[in-house]
C-alpha positions as CSV (number, residue, x, y, z in Angstrom):
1,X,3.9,-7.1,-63.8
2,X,2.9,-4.2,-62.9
3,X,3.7,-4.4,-59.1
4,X,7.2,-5.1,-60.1
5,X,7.2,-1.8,-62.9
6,X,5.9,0.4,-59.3
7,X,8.6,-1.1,-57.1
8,X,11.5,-0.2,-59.6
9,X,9.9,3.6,-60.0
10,X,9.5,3.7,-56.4
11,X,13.2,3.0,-55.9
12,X,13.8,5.1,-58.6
13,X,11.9,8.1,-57.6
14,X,12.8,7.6,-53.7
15,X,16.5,7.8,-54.4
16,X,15.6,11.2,-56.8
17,X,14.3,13.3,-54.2
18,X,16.9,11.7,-51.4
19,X,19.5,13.5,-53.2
20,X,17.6,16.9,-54.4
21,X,16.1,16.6,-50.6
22,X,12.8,15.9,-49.1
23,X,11.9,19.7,-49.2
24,X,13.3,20.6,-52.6
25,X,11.2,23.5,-54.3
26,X,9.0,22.3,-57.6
27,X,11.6,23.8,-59.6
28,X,14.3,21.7,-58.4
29,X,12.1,18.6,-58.9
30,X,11.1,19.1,-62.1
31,X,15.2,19.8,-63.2
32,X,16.1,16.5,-61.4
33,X,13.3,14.5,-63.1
34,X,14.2,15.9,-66.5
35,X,17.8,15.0,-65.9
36,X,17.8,11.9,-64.2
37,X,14.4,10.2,-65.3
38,X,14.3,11.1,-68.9
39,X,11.3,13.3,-68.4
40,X,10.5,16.2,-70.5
41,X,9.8,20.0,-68.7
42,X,6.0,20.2,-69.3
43,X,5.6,16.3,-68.4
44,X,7.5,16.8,-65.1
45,X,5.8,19.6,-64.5
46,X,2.4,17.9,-65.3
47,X,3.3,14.8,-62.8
48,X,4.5,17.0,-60.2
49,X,1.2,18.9,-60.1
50,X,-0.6,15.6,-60.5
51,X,1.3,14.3,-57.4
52,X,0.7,17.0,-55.2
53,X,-3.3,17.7,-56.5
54,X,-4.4,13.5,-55.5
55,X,-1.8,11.9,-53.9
56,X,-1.0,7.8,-53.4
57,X,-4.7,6.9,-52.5
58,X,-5.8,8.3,-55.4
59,X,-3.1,7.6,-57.7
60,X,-2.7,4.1,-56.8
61,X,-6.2,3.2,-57.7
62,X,-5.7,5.2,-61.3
63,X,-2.4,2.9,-61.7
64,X,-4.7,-0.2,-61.0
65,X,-7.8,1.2,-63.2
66,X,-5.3,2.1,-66.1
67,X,-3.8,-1.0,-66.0
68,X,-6.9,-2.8,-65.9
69,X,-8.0,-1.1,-68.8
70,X,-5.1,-1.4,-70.2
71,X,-4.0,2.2,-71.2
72,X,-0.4,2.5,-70.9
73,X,-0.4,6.2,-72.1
74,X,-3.1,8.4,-71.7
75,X,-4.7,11.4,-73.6
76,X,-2.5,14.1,-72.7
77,X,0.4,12.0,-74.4
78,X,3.4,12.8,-71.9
């Protein structure tokens, strides 16, 4: 289940920043995530920073542990 759920945001998220543009400024980003990926400001804002702070490796095991554990929506409630 959830390897399927990753594959559709990957396609999702690959074809976002093929149209804004690989290097796109945060700003831009965060106003194309809002738009197209129902995102709120701050929670855009908080993935992006997440993003670019760990990266895959890390990110990819905190999908697995969260989904282990079963949390589908963490503390900070974005």
């Amino acid at each position: 289940m959830v390897a399927v759920m990753t594959d559709v945001l990957l396609s999702e998220y690959e074809t976002l920043i093929a149209v804004v543009g690989e290097h796109a400024s945060d700003d831009e980003i965060v106003a194309a995530l809002v738009r197209d990926a129902d995102w709120t400001e701050q929670g855009a804002r908080e993935v992006l920073q997440i993003t670019r702070t760990y990266g895959a490796s890390i990110l990819r095991n905190a999908l697995a542990l969260a989904s282990a554990m079963q949390i589908e929506d963490g503390e900070a409630g974005l």
